[in-house]
C-alpha positions in Angstrom: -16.1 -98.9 -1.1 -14.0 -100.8 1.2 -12.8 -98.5 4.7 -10.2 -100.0 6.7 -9.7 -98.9 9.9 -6.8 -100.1 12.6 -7.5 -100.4 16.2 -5.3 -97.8 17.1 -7.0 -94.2 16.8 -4.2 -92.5 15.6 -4.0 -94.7 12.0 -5.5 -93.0 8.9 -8.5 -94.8 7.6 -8.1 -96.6 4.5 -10.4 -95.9 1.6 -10.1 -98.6 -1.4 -11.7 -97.7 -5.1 -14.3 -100.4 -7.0 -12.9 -103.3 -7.7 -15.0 -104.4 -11.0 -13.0 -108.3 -12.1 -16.2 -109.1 -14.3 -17.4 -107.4 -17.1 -21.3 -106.8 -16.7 -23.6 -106.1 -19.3 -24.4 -102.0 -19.3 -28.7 -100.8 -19.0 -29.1 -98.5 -22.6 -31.6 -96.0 -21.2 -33.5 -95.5 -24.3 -33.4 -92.2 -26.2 -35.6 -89.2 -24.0 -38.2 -87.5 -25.9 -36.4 -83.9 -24.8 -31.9 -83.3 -24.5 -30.5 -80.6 -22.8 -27.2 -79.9 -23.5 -24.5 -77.2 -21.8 -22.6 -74.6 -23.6 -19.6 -73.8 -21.3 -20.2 -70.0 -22.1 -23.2 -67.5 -20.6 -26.1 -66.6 -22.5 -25.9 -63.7 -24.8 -29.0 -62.3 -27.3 -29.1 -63.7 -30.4 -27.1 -66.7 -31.1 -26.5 -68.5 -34.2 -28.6 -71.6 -33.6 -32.2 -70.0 -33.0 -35.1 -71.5 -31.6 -37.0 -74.0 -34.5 -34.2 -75.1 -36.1 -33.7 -78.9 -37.1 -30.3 -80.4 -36.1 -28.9 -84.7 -36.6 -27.1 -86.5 -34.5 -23.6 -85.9 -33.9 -24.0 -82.1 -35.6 -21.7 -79.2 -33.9 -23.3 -76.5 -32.7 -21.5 -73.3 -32.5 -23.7 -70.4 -30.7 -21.6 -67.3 -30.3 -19.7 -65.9 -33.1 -15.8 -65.4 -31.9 -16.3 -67.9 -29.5 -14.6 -71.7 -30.0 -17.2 -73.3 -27.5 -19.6 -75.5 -29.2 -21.8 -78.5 -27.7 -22.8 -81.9 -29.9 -26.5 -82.6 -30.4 -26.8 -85.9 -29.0 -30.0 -86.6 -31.0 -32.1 -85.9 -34.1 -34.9 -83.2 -33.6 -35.8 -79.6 -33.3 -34.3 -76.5 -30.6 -36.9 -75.4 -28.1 -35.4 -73.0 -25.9 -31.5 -72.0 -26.0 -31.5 -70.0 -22.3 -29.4 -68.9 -19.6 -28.2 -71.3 -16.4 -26.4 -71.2 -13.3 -24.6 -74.1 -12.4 -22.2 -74.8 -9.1 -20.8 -72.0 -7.5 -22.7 -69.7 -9.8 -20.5 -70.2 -12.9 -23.4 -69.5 -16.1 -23.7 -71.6 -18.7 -26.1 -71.3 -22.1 -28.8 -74.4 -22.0 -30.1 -75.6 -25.3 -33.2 -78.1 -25.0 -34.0 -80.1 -27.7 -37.3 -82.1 -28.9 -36.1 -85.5 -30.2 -37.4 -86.7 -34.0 -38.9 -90.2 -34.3 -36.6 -90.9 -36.9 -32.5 -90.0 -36.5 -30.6 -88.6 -39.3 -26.8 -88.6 -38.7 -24.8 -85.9 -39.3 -22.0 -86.6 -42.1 -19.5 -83.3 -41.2 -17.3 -85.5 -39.4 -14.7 -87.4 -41.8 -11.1 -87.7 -42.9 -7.6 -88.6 -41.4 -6.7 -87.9 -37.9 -5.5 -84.7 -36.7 -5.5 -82.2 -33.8 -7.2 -79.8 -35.6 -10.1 -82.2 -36.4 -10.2 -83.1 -32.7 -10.3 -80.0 -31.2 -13.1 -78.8 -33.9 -15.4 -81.6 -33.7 -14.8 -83.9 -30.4 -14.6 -81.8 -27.5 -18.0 -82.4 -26.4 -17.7 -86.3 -26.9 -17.9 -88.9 -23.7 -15.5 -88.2 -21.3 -14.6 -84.4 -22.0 -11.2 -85.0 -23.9 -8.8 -81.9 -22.9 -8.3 -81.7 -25.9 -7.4 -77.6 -25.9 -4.2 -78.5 -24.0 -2.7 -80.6 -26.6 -2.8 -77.2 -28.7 -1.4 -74.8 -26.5 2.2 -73.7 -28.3 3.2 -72.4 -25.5 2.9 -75.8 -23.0 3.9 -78.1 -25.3 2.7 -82.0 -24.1 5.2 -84.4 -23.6 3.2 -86.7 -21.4 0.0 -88.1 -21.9 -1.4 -90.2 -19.2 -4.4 -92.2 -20.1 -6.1 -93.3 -17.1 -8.5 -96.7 -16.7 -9.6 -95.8 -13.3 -12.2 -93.3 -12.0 -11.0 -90.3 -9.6 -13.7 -90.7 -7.0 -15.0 -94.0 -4.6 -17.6 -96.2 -5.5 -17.6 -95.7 -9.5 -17.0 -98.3 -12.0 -16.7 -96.5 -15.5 -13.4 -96.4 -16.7 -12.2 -99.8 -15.8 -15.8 -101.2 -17.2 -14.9 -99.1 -20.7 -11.3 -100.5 -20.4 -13.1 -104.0 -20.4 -16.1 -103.7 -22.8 -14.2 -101.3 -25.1 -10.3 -102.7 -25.3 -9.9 -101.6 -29.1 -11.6 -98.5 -28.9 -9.4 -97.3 -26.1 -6.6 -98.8 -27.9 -7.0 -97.1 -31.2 -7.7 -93.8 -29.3 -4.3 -93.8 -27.5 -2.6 -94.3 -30.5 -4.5 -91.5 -32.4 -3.9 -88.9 -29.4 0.1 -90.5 -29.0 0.1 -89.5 -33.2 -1.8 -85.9 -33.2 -0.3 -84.5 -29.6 2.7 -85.9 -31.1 3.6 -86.9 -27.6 7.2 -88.0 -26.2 6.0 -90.4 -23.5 1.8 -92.0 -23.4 1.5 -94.1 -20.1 -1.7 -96.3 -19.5 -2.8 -95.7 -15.6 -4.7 -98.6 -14.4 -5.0 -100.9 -11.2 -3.4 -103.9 -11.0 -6.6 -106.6 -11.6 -6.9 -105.0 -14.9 -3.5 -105.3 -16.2 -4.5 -107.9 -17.8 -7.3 -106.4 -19.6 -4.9 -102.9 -20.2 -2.1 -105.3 -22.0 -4.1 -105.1 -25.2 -3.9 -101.8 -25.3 -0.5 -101.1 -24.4 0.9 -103.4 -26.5 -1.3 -102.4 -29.7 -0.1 -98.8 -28.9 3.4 -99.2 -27.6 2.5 -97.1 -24.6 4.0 -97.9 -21.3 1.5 -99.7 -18.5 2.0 -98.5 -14.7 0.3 -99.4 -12.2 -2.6 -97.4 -9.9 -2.6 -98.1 -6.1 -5.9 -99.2 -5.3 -5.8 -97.2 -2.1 -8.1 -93.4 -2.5 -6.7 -91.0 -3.6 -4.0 -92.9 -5.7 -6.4 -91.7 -8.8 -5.8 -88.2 -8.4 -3.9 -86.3 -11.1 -1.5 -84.6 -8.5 -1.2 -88.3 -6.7 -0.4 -89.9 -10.0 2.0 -87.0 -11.4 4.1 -87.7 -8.1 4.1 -91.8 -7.8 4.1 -92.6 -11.4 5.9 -89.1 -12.8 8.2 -87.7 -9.9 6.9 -84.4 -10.0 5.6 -82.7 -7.5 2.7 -80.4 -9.2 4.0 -76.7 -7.4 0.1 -75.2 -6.1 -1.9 -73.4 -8.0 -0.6 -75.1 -11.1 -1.8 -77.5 -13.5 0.0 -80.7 -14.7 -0.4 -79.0 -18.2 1.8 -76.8 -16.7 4.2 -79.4 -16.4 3.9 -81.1 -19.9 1.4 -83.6 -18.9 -2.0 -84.1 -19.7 -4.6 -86.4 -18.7 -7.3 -88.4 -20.2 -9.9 -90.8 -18.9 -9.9 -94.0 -21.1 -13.7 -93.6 -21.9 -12.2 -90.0 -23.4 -9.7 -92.3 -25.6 -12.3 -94.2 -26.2 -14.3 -91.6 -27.7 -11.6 -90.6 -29.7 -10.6 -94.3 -31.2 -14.6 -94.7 -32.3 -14.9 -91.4 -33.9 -12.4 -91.8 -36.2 -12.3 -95.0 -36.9 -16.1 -95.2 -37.2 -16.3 -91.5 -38.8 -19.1 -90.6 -36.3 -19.4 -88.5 -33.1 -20.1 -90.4 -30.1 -23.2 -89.2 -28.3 -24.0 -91.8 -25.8 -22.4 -91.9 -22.3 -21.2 -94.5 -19.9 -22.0 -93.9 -15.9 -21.9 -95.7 -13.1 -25.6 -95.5 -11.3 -24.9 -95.5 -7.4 -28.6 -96.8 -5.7 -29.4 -96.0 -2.1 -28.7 -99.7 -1.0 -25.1 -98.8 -2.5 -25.4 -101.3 -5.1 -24.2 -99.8 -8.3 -25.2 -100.6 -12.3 -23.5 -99.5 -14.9 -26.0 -97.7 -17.5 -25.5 -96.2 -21.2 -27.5 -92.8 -22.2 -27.2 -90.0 -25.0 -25.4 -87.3 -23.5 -28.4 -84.8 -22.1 -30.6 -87.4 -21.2 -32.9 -85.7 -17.6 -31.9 -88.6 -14.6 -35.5 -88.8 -14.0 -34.8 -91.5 -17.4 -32.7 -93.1 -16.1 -34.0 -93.5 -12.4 -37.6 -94.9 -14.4 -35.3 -97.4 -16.6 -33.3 -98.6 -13.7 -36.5 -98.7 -10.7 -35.0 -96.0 -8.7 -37.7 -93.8 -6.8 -36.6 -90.7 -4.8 -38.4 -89.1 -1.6 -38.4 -85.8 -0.1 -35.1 -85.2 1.6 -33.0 -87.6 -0.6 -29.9 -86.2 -2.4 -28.9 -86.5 -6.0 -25.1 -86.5 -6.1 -23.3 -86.0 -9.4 -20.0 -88.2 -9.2 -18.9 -90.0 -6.0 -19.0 -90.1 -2.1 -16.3 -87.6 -2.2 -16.0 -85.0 -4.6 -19.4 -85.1 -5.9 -21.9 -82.5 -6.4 -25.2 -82.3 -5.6 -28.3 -80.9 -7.7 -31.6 -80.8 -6.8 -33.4 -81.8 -9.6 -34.4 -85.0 -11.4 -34.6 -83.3 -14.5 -30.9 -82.2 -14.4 -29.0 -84.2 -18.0 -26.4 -85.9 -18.2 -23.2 -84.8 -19.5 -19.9 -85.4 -21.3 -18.5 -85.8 -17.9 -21.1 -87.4 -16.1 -19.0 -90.4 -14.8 -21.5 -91.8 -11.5 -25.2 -90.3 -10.4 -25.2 -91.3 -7.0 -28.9 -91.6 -4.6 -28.8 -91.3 -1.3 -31.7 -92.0 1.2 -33.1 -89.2 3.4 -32.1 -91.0 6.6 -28.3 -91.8 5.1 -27.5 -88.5 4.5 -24.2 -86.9 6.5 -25.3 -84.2 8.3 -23.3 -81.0 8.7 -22.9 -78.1 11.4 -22.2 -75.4 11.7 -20.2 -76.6 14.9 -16.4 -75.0 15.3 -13.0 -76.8 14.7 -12.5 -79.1 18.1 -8.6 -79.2 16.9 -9.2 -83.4 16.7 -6.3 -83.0 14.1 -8.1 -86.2 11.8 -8.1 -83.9 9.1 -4.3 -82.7 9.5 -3.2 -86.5 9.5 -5.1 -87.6 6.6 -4.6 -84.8 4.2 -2.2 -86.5 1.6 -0.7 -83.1 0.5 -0.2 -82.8 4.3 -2.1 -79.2 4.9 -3.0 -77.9 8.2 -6.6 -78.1 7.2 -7.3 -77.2 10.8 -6.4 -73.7 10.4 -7.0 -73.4 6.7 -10.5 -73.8 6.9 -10.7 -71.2 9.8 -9.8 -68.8 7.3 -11.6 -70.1 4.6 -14.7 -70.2 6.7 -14.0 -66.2 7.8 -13.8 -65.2 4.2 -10.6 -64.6 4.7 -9.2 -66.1 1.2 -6.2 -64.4 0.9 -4.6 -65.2 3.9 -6.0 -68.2 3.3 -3.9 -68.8 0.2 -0.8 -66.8 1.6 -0.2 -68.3 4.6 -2.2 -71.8 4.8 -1.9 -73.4 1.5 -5.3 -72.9 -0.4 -4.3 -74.1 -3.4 -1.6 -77.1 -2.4 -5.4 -78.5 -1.5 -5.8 -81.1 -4.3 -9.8 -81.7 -3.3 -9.9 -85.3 -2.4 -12.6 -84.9 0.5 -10.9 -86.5 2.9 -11.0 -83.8 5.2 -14.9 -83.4 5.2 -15.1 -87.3 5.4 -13.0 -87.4 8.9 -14.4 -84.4 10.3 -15.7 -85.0 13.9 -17.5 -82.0 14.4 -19.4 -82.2 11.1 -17.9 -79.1 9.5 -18.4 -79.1 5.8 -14.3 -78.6 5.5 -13.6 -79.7 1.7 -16.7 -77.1 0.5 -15.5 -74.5 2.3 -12.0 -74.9 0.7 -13.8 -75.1 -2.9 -16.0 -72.3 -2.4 -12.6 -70.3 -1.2 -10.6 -71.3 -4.4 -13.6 -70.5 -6.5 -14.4 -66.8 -4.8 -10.4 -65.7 -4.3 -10.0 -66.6 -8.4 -13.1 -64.4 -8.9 -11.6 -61.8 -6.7 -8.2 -61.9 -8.4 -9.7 -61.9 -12.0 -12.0 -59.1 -11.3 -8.8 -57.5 -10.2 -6.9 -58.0 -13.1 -9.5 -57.0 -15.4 -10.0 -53.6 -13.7 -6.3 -53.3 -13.7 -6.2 -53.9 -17.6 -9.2 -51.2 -18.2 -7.8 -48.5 -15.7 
C-alpha cells in the first residue's frame, strides 16, 4: 500500500491499491483433514443433510426444505456436526463440518449447456460468490454487467493475479454470463498495468475494457458506477437497482471453468497479508481453518495479534485460527500485537479529516455523533447514513482514534433490523 501525503495539512492523503506487474506462482495449501462450510440461513431442527452422511466433491447441499440456500462440499468425506453460528453483527448462519476421505470422488450432477438456471442452482457457492440471484430478478432486469480485475480493499492482490494466471477462464466466463444475463452492455474493470493482460479477454468476449484509477477507493462499486457509468447510485440503493451488476473476475472465473470443465470449483484464491506486510498469494478448498494455511505459509500468531478477514480497510476481524475460508475470502490479513491501531473511546475534536476525505462527501463529523448515541434514525434522516459507501477512510484519518467507519456499519446494520422488525409486526397486526 503506497500513502502519499503533501506538505500541506489540508491535502487528502493518497491511498494507492497493489500493484502486482509479475505473475507469481500461488502456495496450494493442501487439502485439511476437517471443512467447514456456511449456509447463509440460521439453524433449524432437522435438516435434510443429517449427521453421518457421505458427500463428493463439488455435491450441492440443500438443508432446509423451501429454502434456495445451499453450500458446495469442497471435499470428499463424511458430515460431523451441521450447527448453529453467529457471525459479524450477529447475523446466524447454519455451520456444516466435514471429515475429509483419503480418497475424492467427484460429484457428476453438474453437466450440460449454459444457462441461468444451471447457474443459479449449482454455482452460487463457487470462488468469488457470483451474484448470481440478481441476474434473475424479473423485476430489475440487468443491462450492465461489470466484471472487475481489481480487489475492492488495499493491500490485496487476487483478482488482478486470477486475471493473469487465469486469462481464458475469466474470458470464457464473461462471455457465458454476457450470454445467460443476456446483458446489453459487459464492461471489463481493470487498472491500467493490466490492460495488457485484460485485452485477451475483452477481445475474446467483445466486452468493452475501461480503465480503474489506481488511487483507493476507485474499486468501489458506487466509485465505479459514477466514473465509468455516470450514475450516481441514490443511498440506500443498490446498483442492481440501477441495472448493473457486478462480478469479481475470480467470480467469472469460476463460472468459465465450471462449464467448460463440467465441474464445480472448490478451491479458493487469497491473498495472505503477513505481519511484515509482505503478502503471498495462496490456493485452498473453500472451508479450509486459517490455522492451514498459517502452518503451510510459516506464519505464527501471539496473544494480542489480530486476524483480519479482507484488507486494511474494510476488513473484519475474527478471533479464531480455526475460522474457514470462504467463497468470498479474498485476503487474510496478520497483524502484530504491537502494530495494531488502537481506538478510544475519546470524543470528536471537530479536526474535519474525516469531512475532507469522505469521497461521497458526508459530514462524518456529525454523523457519527448520532450513530455513536444510538440515534440511527436521525442518523439516516438528517446526516446521510446510508450515502456512506464504507471505504474506511474515515476511521483511517481519525485523530482522536474513534472507531468512526464501525460505528457507521453497526448503525446501518441495527436501523435495517429496526425497520424490518417494524415491517414485519406491521404485516402480522
Amino acid at each position: 500500500m503506497m500513502v502519499k501525503r503533501s506538505f500541506f495539512g489540508l491535502a487528502k492523503p493518497r491511498f494507492a491499491y497493489e500493484t502486482l506487474k509479475d505473475k507469481p506462482e500461488a502456495v496450494k495449501i493442501p487439502v485439511p483433514k476437517k471443512v467447514t462450510l456456511f449456509l447463509k440461513s440460521p439453524f433449524e431442527p432437522n435438516p435434510l443433510v443429517q449427521t453421518g452422511d457421505k458427500v463428493k466433491t463439488g455435491e450441492k447441499l440443500s438443508l432446509y426444505k423451501g429454502n434456495d440456500e445451499y453450500v458446495t462440499s469442497s471435499v470428499t468425506g463424511t458430515v460431523t456436526s451441521i450447527s448453529p453460528y453467529t457471525g459479524d453483527f450477529g447475523k446466524s448462519y447454519t455451520a456444516i463440518a466435514i471429515d475429509v476421505a483419503e480418497a475424492e470422488e467427484q460429484d457428476d450432477a453438474f453437466k450440460g449447456e449454459p444457462s441461468l438456471e444451471k447457474a443459479r442452482d449449482f454455482l452460487a457457492f463457487v470462488p468469488g460468490a457470483p451474484s448470481l440471484n440478481s441476474l434473475a430478478d424479473p423485476e430489475k432486469p440487468i443491462k450492465t454487467i461489470v466484471v472487475c480485475g481489481i480487489d475492492k480493499d488495499l493491500l490485496m492482490a487476487t483478482n488482478p493475479y486470477i486475471v493473469k494466471a487465469r486469462t481464458k477462464a475469466v474470458n470464457d466466463g464473461v462471455s457465458i454470463l454476457k450470454k445467460i444475463a443476456g446483458a446489453d452492455h459487459v464492461i471489463m474493470a481493470m487498472p491500467q498495468y493490466l490492460m495488457k493482460d485484460a485485452g485477451a479477454v475483452g477481445g475474446a468476449s467483445g466486452v468493452e475494457l475501461r480503465e480503474v484509477s489506481d488511487g483507493y477507493p476507485a474499486a468501489l462499486p458506487h466509485i465505479m458506477m459514477k466514473e465509468m457509468l455516470g450514475k450516481v447510485l441514490p443511498e440506500g440503493n443498490r446498483p442492481e437497482d440501477m441495472e448493473v451488476c457486478f462480478f469479481s473476475a475470480e467470480a467469472a472465473a469460476s463460472i468459465g471453468s465450471a462449464f467448460y470443465e463440467e465441474q464445480v470449483p472448490v478451491t479458493k484464491t487469497l491473498t495472505l497479508i503477513k505481519k511484515d506486510m509482505s503478502k503471498i498469494l495462496v490456493e485452498a478448498r473453500i472451508g479450509t481453518p486459517i490455522r492451514d494455511i498459517f502452518t503451510a505459509c510459516d506464519v505464527s500468531t501471539e496473544q494480542g495479534d489480530r486476524i483480519v478477514l479482507g484488507g486494511p480497510m474494510t476488513g473484519v476481524s475474527v478471533y479464531a485460527e480455526d475460522y474457514p475460508v470462504q467463497p468470498d475470502t479474498d485476503a487474510v490479513m496478520v497483524q502484530a500485537n504491537a502494530d495494531v491501531s488502537l481506538v478510544s473511546d475519546n470524543p470528536c475534536i471537530n479536526c474535519g479529516d474525516c469531512v475532507r476525505i469522505c469521497p461521497a462527501r458526508i459530514q462524518v463529523s456529525m454523523l457519527v455523533r448520532f450513530c455513536e448515541a444510538g440515534e440511527y434514525e436521525a442518523a439516516a434522516d438528517e446526516y446521510d447514513l446510508y450515502a456512506c459507501i464504507e471505504c474506511g477512510l474515515c476511521s483511517f484519518v481519525c485523530v482522536a482514534g474513534m472507531p468512526v467507519f464501525q460505528h457507521i456499519r453497526l448503525a446501518k446494520y441495527e436501523l435495517d433490523r429496526i425497520r424490518a422488525a417494524e415491517e414485519e409486526e406491521m404485516e402480522n397486526a
